[in-house]
C-alpha positions as CSV (number, residue, x, y, z in Angstrom):
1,X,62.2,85.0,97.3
2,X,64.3,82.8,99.3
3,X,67.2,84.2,101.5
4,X,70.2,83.3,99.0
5,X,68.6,85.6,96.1
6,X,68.1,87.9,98.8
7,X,71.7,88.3,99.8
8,X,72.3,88.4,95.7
9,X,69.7,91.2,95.5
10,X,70.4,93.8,98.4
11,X,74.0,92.9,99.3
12,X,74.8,93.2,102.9
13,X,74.4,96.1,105.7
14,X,77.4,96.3,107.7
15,X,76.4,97.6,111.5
16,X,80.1,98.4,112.3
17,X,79.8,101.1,114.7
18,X,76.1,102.1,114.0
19,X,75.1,101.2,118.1
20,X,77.6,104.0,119.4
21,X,76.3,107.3,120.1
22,X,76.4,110.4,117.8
23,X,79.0,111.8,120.0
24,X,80.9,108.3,119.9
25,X,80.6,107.9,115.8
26,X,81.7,111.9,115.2
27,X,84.9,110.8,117.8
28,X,85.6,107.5,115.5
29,X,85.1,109.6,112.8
30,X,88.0,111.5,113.5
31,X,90.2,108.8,114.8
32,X,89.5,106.8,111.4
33,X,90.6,109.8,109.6
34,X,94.0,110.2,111.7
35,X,94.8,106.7,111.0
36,X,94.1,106.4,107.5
37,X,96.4,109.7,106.8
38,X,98.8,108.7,109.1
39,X,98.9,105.5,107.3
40,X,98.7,106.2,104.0
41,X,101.2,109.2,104.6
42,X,103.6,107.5,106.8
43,X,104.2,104.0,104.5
44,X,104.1,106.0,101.3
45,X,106.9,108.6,103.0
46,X,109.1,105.3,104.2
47,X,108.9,103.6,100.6
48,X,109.6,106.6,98.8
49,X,112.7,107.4,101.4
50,X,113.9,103.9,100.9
51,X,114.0,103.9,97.2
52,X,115.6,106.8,96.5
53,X,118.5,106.4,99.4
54,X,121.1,103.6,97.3
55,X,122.6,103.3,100.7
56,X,119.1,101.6,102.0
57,X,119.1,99.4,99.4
58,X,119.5,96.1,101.2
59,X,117.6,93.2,101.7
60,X,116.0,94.2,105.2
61,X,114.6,97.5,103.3
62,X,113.8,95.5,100.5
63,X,111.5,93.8,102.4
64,X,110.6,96.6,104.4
65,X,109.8,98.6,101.3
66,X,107.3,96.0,100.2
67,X,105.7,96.2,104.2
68,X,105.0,99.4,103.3
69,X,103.2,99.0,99.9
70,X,101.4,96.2,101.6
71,X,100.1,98.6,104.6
72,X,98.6,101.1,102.3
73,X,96.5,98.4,100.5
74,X,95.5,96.7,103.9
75,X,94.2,100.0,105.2
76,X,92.5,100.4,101.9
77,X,90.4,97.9,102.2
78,X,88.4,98.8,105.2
79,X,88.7,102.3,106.4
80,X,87.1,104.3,103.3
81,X,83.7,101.9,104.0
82,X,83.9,102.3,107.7
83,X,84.4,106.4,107.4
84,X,81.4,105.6,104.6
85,X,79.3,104.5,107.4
86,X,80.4,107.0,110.4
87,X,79.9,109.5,108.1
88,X,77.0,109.0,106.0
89,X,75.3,106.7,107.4
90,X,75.9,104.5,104.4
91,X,76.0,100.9,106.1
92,X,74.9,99.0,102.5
93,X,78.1,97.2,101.4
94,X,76.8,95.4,97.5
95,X,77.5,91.2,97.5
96,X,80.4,92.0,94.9
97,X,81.3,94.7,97.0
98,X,81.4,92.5,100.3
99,X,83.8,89.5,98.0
100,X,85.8,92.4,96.8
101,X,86.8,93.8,100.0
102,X,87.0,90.4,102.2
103,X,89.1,89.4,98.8
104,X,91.4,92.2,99.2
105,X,91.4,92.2,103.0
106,X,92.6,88.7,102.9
107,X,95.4,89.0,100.6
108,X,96.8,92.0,101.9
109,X,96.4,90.1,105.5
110,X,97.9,86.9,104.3
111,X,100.8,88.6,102.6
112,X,101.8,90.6,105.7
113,X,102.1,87.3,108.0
114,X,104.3,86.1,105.1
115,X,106.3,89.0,104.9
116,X,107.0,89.4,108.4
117,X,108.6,85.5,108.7
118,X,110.7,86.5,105.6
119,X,111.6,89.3,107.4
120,X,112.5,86.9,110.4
121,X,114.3,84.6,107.9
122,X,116.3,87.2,106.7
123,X,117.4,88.5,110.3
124,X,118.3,84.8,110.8
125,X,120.7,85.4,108.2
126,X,122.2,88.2,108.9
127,X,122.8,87.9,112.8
128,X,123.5,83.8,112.6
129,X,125.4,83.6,109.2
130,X,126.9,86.9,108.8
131,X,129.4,85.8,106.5
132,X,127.6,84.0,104.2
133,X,124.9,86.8,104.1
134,X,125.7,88.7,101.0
135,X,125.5,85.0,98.9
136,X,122.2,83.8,100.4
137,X,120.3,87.0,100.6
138,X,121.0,87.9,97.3
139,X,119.3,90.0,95.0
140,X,117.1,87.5,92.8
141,X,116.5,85.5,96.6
142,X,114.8,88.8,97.7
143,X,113.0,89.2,94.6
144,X,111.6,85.3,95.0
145,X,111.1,85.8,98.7
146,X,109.2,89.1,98.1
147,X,106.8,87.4,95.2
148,X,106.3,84.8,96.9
149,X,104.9,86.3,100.0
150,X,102.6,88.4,97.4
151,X,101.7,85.1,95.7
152,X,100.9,82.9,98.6
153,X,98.3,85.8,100.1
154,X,96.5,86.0,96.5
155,X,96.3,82.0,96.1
156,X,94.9,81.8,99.8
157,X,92.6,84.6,99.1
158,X,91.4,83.1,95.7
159,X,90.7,80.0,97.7
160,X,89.2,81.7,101.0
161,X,86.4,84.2,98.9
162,X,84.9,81.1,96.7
163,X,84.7,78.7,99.4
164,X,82.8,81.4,101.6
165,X,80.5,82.7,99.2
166,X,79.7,79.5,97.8
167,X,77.5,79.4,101.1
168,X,74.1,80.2,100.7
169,X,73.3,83.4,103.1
170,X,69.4,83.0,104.1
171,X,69.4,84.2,108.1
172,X,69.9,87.5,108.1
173,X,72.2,90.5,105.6
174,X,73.1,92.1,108.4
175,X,77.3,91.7,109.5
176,X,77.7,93.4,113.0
177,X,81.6,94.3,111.9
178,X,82.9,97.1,110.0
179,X,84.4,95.5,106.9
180,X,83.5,91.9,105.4
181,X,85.7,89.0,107.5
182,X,84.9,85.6,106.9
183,X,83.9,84.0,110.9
184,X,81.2,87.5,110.4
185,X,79.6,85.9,107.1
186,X,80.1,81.8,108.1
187,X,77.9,82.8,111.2
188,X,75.2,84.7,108.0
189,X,75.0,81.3,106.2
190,X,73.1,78.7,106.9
191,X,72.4,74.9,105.7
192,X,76.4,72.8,106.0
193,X,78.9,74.5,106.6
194,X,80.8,72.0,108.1
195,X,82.7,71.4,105.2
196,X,83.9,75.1,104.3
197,X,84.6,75.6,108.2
198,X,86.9,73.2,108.4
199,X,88.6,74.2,105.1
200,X,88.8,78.0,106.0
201,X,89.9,77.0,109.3
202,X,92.6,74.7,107.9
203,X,93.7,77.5,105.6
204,X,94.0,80.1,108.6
205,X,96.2,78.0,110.4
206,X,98.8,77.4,107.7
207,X,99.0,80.9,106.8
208,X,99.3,82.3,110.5
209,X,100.1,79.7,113.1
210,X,102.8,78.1,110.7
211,X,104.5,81.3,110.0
212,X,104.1,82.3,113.6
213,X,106.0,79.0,114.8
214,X,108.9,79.6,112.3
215,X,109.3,83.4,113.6
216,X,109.5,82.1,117.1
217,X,112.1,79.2,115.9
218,X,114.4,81.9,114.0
219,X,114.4,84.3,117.2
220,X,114.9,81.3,119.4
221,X,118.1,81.0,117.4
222,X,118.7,84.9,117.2
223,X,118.1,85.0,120.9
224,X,120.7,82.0,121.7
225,X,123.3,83.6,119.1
226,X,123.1,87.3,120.4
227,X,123.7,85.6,124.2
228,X,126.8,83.9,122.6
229,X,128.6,87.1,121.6
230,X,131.3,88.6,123.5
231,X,131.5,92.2,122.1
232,X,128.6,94.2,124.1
233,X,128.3,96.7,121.2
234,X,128.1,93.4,118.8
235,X,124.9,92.6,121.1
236,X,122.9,95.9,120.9
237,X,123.7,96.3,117.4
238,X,122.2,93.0,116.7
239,X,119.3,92.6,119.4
240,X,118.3,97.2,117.9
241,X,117.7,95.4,114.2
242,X,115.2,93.0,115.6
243,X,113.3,95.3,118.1
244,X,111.4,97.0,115.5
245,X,110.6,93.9,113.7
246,X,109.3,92.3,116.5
247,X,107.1,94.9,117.9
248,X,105.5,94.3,114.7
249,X,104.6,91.0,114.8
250,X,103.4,91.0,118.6
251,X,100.9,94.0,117.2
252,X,99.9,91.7,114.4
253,X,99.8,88.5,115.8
254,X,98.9,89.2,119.3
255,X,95.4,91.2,118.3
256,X,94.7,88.9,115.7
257,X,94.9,85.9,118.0
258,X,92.7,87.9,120.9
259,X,90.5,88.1,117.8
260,X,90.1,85.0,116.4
261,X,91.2,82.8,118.8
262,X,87.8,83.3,121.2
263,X,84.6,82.9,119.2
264,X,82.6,83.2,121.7
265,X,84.1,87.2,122.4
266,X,81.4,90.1,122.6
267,X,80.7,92.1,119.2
268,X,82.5,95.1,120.9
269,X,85.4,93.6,121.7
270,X,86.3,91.6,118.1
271,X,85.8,95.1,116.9
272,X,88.3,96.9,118.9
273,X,90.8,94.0,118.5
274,X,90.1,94.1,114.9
275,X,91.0,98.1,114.4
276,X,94.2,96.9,116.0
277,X,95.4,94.4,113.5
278,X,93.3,95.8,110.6
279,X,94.0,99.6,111.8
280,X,96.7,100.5,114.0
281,X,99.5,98.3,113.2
282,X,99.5,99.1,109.4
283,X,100.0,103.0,110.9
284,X,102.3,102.0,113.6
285,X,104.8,100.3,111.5
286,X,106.7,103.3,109.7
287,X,107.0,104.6,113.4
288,X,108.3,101.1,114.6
289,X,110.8,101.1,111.4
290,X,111.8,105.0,111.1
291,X,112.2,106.1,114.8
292,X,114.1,103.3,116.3
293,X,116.6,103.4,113.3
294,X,119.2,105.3,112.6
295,X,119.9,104.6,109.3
296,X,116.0,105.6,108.0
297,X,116.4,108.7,110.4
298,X,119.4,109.5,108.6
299,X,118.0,109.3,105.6
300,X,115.1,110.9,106.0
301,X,117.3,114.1,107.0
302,X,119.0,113.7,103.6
303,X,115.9,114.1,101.6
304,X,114.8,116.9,103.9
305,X,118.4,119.1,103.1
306,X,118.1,118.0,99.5
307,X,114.9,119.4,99.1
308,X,115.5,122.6,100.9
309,X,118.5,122.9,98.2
310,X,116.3,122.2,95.3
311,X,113.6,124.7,96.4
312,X,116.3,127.5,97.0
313,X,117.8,126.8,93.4
């Protein structure tokens, strides 16, 4: 049986953190509890806030509310298997198994870097053409700026999955990461690869450097117009909207590059900067959006008194 039908057979074992002690994997366990139920809890609490407060239905929580959906997926698509592991000892991850989640993990990835430039874009908008605002950032613009982040992260995903797997795996099943990621399973395959690294590579750079460079070109010109206004209060309320969107893509982008951006970087340390962009940030984000805003704040307080009343009655 040569290694390929192997692969087919027996799937893949993923190590993730199966060198750590017992007393390390029981404290992981808990930490990859908290943040999947402070995920899952916090973006689902924000999107539900944000729909049902008509005075939060604006572009920037349009998008926002999609963020939101797109961190609960994301978080999906590792944690369970890694708690699997910590847990159970369960480190066999099936070969459809291993496409479905580095599938999934890719899209919901993709569609975040997206997001977060049309986010940009839409903060461009608002702070550089105020006036022309409500005509560009439409409703139907949202809408097509929203589906088309979703759309770009499943096309890059349903080109990134085939191209990997089309490899034939025959030096060893064993991934030393806690979810599927395609440098992990490039490094598994053997014969050339010359061709699909190049073309994964390619792909990765259009979908984050490219948005990347278009978020630092809006802000440059967010940035240049905030210094330009003469009201001080005009200032702060501009430069408080952006805050929380940037903090969000410095968590993304800066532990992603750390990641990916030093292939030669020990097993340990991909896989802490790897909970970072795969872990924390997804939980971080409805603190990010929620606490430094007023307008979410305020909202949230609504729902709070409105249930308080409904329960009474």
């Amino acid at each position: 049986m040569d290694g390929s039908n192997l692969t087919l057979g027996s799937g893949f074992l993923l190590l993730g953190f199966s060198d750590a002690s017992s007393q390390m994997q029981q404290l992981l366990s808990v930490m990859f509890i908290f943040i999947y139920l402070m995920t899952v809890l916090g973006n689902l609490i924000i999107f539900v806030i944000l729909t049902l407060e008509p005075a939060l239905h604006t572009p920037m929580y349009f998008f926002l509310r999609n963020l939101s959906l797109v961190d609960v997926f994301f978080i999906n698509t590792s944690v369970p298997k890694t708690l699997s592991g910590l847990l159970f000892e369960d480190l066999h991850i099936s070969f459809s198994g291993c496409v479905v989640q580095m599938f999934f993990f890719a899209m919901f990835g993709i569609t975040e870097c997206i997001l977060l430039t049309v986010m940009s874009l839409d903060r461009y908008v608002a702070i550089c053409n105020p006036l022309r605002y409500t005509t560009i950032m439409r409703s139907s613009m949202c809408v097509q700026l929203a589906s088309g982040s979703w759309i770009i992260g499943l096309a890059c995903s349903l080109s990134l999955t085939p191209i990997t797997f089309s490899l034939p795996f025959c030096r060893s099943h064993e991934i030393p990461h806690f979810f599927c990621d395609i440098p992990s399973l490039t490094k598994l395959a053997c014969g050339d690869k010359f061709i699909t690294v190049v073309i994964n590579a390619v792909i990765s750079v259009l979908v984050s450097m490219v948005p990347f460079m278009l978020i630092v070109i809006t802000y440059t010109f967010i940035i240049s117009r905030i210094i330009r206004m003469r009201s001080a209060e005009g200032r702060r309320t501009a430069a408080s909207t952006c805050v929380s969107h940037l903090v969000s893509v410095v968590l993304l982008y800066g532990t992603t590059i750390l990641t990916y951006a030093q292939p030669n970087s020990s097993h340990s340390m991909e896989r802490v900067f790897s909970v970072c962009y795969a872990c924390l940030t997804p939980m971080l984000n409805p603190l990010i959006y929620s606490l430094r805003n007023k307008e979410v704040k305020r909202a949230l307080k609504k729902q709070k008194v409105k249930n308080l009343f409904s329960v009474e009655m």
